[in-house]
C-alpha positions as CSV (number, residue, x, y, z in Angstrom):
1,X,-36.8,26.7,-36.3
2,X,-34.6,28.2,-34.2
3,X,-30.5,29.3,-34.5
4,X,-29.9,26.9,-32.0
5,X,-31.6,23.7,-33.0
6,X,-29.6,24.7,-36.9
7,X,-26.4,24.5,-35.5
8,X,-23.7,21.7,-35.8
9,X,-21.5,20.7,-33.3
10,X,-18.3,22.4,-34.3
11,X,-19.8,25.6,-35.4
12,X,-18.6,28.4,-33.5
13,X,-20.1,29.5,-30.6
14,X,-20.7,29.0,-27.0
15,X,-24.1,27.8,-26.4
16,X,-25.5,27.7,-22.7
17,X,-28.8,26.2,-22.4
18,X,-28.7,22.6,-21.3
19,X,-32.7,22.6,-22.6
20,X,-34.2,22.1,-25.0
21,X,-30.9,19.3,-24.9
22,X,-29.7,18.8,-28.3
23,X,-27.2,16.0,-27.6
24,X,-28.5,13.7,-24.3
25,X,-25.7,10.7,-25.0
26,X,-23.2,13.3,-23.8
27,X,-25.1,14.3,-20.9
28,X,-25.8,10.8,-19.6
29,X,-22.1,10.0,-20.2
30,X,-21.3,12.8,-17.7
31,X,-23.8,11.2,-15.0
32,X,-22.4,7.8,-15.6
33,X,-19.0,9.8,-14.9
34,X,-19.9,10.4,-11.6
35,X,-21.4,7.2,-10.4
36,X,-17.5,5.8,-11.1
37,X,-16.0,8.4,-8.6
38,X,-12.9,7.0,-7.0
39,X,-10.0,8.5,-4.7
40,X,-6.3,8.4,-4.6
41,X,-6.4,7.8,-0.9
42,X,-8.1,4.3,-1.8
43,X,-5.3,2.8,-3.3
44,X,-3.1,0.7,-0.9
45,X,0.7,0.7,-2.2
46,X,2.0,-0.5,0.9
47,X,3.0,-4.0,-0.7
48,X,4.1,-2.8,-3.3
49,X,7.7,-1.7,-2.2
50,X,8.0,-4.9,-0.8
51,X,7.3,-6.1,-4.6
52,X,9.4,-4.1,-6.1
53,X,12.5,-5.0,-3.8
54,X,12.0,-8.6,-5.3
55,X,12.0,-7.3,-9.2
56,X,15.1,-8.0,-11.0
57,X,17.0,-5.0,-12.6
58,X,15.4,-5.2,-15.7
59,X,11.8,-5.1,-14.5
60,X,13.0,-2.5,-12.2
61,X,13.8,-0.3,-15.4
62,X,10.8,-1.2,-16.7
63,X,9.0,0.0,-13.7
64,X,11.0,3.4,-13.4
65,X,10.3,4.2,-17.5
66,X,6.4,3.7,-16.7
67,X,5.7,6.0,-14.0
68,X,8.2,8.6,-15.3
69,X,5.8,8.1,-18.8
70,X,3.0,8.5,-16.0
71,X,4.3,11.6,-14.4
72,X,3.6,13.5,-17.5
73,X,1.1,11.6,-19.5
74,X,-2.3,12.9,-18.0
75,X,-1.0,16.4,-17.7
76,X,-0.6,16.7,-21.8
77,X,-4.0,15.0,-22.1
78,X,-5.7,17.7,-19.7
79,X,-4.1,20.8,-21.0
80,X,-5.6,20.0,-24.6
81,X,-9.0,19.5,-22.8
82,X,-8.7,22.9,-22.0
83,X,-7.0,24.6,-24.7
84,X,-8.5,22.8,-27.6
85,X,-11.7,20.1,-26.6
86,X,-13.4,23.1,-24.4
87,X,-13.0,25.6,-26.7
88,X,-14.4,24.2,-30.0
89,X,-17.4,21.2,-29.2
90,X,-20.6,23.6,-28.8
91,X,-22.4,21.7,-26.4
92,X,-22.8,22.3,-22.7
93,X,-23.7,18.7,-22.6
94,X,-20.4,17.9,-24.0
95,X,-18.9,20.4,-21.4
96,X,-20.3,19.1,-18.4
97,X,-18.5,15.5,-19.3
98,X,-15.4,17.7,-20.5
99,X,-15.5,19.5,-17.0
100,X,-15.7,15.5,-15.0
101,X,-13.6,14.3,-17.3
102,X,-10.7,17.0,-16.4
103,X,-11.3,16.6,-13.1
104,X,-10.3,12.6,-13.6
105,X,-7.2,13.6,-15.2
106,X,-6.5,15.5,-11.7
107,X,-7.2,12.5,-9.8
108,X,-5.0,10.2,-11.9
109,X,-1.7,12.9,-11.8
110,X,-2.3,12.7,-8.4
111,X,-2.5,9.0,-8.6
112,X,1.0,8.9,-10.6
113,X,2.1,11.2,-8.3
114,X,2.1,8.9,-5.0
115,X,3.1,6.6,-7.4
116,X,6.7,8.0,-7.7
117,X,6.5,9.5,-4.2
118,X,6.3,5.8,-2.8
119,X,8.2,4.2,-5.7
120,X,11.3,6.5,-5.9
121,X,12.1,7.6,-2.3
122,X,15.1,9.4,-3.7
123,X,14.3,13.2,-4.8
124,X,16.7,13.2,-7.5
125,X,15.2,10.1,-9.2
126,X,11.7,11.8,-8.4
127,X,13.4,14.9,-10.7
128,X,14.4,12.3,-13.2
129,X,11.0,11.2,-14.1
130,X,9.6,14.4,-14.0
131,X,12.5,15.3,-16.6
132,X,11.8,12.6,-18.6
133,X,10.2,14.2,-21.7
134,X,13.4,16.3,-22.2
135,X,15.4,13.3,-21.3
136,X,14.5,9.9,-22.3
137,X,14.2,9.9,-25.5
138,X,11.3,6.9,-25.9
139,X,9.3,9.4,-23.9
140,X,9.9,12.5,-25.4
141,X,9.1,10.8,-29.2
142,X,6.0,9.9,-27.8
143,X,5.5,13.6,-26.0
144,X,6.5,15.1,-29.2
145,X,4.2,13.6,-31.2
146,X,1.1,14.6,-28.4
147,X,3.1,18.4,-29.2
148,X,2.4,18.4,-32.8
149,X,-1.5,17.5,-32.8
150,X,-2.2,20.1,-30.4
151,X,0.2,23.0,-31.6
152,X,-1.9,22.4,-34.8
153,X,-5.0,23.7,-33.9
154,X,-4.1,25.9,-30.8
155,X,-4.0,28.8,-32.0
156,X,-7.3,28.5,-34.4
157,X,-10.0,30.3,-32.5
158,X,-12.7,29.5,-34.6
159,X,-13.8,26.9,-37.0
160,X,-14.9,28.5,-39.7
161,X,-13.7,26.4,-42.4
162,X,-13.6,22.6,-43.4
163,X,-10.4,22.8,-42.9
164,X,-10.3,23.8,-39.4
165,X,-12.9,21.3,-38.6
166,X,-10.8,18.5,-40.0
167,X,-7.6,19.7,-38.0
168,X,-9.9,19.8,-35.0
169,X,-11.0,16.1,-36.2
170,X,-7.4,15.0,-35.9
171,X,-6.7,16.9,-32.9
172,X,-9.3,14.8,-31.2
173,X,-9.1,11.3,-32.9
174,X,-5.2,11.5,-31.9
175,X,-5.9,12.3,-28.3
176,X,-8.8,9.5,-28.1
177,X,-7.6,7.0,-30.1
178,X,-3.6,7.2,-29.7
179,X,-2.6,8.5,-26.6
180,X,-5.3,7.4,-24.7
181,X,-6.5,4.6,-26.8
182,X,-3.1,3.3,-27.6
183,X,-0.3,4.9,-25.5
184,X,-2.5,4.5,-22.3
185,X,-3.4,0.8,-23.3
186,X,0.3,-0.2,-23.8
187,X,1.1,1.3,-20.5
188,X,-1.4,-0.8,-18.7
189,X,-0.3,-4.2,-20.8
190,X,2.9,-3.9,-19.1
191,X,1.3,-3.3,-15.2
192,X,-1.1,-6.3,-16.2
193,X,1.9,-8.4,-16.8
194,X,2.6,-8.0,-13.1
195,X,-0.3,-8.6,-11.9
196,X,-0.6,-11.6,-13.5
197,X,2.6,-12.8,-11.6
198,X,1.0,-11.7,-8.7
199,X,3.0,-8.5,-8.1
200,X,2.5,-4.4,-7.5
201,X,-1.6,-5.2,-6.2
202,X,-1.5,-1.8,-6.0
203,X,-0.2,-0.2,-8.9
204,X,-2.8,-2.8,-10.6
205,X,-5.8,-1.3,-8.5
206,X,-5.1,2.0,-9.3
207,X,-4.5,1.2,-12.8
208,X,-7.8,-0.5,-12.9
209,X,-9.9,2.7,-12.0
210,X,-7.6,4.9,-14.2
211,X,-8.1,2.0,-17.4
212,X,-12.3,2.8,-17.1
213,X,-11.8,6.5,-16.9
214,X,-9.6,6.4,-19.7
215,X,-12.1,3.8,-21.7
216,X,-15.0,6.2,-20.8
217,X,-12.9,9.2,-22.2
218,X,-11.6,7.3,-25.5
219,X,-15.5,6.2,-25.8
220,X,-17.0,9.6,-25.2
221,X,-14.4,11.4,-28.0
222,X,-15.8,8.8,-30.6
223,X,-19.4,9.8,-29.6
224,X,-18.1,13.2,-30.9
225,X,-16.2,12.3,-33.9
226,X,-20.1,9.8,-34.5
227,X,-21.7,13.3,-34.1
228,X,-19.8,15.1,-36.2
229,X,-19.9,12.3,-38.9
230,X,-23.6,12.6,-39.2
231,X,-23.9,16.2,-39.4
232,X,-20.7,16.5,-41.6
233,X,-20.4,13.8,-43.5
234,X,-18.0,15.5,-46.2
235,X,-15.5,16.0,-43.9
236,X,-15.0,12.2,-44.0
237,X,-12.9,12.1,-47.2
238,X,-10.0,9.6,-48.1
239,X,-7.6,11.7,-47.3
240,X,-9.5,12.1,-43.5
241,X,-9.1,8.4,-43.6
242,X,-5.4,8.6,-44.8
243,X,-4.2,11.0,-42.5
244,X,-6.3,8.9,-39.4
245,X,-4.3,5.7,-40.6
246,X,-0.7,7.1,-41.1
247,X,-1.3,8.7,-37.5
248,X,-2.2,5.6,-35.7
249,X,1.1,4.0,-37.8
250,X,3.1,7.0,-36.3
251,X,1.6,5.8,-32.6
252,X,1.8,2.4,-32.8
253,X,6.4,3.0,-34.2
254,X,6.5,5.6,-31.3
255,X,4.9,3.2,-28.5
256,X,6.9,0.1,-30.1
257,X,10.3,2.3,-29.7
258,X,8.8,3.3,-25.9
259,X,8.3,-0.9,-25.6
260,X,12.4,-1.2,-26.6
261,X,13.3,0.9,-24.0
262,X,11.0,-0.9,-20.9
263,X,11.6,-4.5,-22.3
264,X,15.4,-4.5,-23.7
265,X,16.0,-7.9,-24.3
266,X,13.3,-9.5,-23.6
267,X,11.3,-10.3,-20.3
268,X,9.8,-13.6,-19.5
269,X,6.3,-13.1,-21.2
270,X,6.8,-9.6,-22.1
271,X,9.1,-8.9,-25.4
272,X,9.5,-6.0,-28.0
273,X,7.7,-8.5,-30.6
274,X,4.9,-9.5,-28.3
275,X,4.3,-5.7,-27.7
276,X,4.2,-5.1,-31.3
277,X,1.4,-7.0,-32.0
278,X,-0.5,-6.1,-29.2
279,X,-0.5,-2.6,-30.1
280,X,-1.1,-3.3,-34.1
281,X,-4.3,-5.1,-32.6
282,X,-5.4,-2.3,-30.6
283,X,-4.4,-0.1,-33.7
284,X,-6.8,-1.7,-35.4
285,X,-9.7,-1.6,-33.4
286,X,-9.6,2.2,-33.0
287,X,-9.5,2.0,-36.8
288,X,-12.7,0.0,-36.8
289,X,-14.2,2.3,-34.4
290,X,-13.6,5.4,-36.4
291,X,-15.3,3.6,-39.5
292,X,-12.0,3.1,-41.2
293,X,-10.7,-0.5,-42.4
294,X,-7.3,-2.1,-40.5
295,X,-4.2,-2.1,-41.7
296,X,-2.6,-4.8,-39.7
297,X,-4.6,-7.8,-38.7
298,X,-2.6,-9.1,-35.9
299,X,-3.7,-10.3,-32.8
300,X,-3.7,-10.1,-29.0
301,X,-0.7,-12.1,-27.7
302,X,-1.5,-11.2,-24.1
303,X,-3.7,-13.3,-22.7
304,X,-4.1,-11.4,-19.2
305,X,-5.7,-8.1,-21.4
306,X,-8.4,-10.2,-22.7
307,X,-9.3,-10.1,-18.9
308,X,-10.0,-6.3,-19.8
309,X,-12.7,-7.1,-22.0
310,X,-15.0,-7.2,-19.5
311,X,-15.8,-5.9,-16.1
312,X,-15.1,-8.1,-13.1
313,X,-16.2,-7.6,-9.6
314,X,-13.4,-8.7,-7.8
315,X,-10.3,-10.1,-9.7
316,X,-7.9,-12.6,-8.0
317,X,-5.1,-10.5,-7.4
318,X,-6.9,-7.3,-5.7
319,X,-7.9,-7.3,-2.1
320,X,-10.9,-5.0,-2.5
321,X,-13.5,-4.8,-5.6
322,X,-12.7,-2.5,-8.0
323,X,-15.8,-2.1,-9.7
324,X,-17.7,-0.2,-7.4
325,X,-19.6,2.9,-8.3
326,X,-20.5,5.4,-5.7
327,X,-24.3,6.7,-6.3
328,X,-26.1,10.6,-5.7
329,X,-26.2,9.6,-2.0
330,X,-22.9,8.1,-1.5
331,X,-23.9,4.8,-1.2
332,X,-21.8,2.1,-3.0
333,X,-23.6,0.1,-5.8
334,X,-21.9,-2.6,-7.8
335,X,-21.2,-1.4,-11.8
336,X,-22.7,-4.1,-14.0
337,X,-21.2,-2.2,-17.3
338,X,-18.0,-2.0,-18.2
């Protein structure tokens, strides 16, 4: 047997050879990446400043806190693709996905980009939301938080030890699961809302393509942390699952304060309370996911997310499918999987 077919997934190293292929699921995950290419330029936003001259003041706020939480959200995600994902998961399967999957974050800071470019006409408000992780402070909890996990494995170059493998462990579960898997998916709720009151078409298709990507991300770092599992099942202690548990409790306080700031008092379908159980349900299913009990047990309030459950072809409120995939050739199939 060779050196190559004994080695784990997070043993040091940077293996090349994509044959004989040790780990397919991640190469088949990159292919389906590509079929679900999409472009900025496709995203009509023209109605939406007609929208958003209709919103009253306080959904206006909430409008301006979500794409200044956008400006910067996809940019922390990608840097610890590079500095941390890349470096450590030995696979060149894995790779190729971590390569696509980079290359999505690019499209959707370019997406958030237009977004404040058409949304806030005024440079220094387009400053403002750039600034925001310094200066709001709902944002900058939740950028903080992002901070810590990744500062904590940095500056490790290897992992030679069970200890490094578990910081790595965290690294990634906190990226999958809570900013992506949690952060991500409040976000959305909130543009979902309008869209179910028939507003922001745009920001809703856009959102649409960005929710698979980020679903296909979130789904591809638990194939890893399944991966690792099997080959390093001792990593999996209690206190794995106690540190997993009191993260996702961190996530869920810092989104619910971020929820505060957009909802205040209270919006017509959209409230501080509503939000908190929303994200204690989506807590828990990342806790399922990651083979770890819930801690909460609430349930959905939002009735227009269940609607993100499954794929549709066209929904009501969009004027072009949104679940299109392009093929090899450039032809456009329809995407029967969500």
């Amino acid at each position: 047997m060779s050196t190559i077919e004994n080695k784990n997934l997070l043993d040091p190293g940077f293996e090349l050879t994509l044959r004989p292929m040790r780990y397919p699921d991640f190469y088949e995950r990159y292919r389906d990446a590509i079929k679900n290419t999409w472009t900025v330029e496709e995203v009509d936003l023209h109605s939406d400043v007609a929208d958003l001259a209709k919103l009253t003041p306080g959904e206006q706020h909430m409008i301006g806190r979500l794409v200044a939480f956008f400006a910067t959200g996809d940019s922390i995600v990608s840097n610890n693709l590079v500095l941390t994902l890349y470096k450590h998961i030995n696979s060149p399967e894995a790779r190729l996905y971590l390569s696509r999957q980079l290359f999505e974050e690019a499209v959707h800071v370019q997406f958030y980009l237009t977004l404040l470019d058409t949304y806030l006409p005024d440079p220094a408000d387009r400053a403002a939301a750039f600034d925001a992780v310094e200066e709001i402070p709902s944002i900058r909890e939740k950028a903080q938080f992002c901070f810590r996990w990744m500062d904590s494995v940095e500056k490790i170059e290897k992992l030679e030890t069970a200890a490094d493998r578990r910081r790595f462990l965290l690294n990634l579960i906190c990226f999958a699961a809570c900013i992506e898997g949690l952060f991500f998916y409040g976000a959305f709720a909130y543009v979902y809302w309008f869209r179910s009151r028939g507003l922001l078409h745009g920001l809703a298709t856009g959102t649409n393509w960005v929710f698979r990507d980020e679903t296909m991300h979130m789904n591809f770092a638990f194939e890893v942390v399944d991966t690792v599992r099997k080959e390093e099942p001792e990593l999996f202690d209690d206190a794995l699952q106690q540190q997993v548990t009191d993260m996702l409790r961190e996530a869920v306080e810092a989104e619910l304060q971020f929820g505060r700031d957009l909802c205040g008092d209270g919006l017509p379908g959209m409230n501080t309370e509503s939000m908190r159980e929303y994200l204690q349900c989506v807590a828990d299913q990342r806790l399922v996911r990651l083979g770890f009990p819930p801690v909460y047990g609430s349930e959905n309030p939002f009735a227009f997310m269940e609607l993100q459950g499954v794929q549709e072809l066209t929904n009501f409120f969009e004027r072009r499918p949104s679940a299109y995939q392009v093929a090899v050739e450039g032809s456009v199939d329809l995407d029967e999987d969500f």
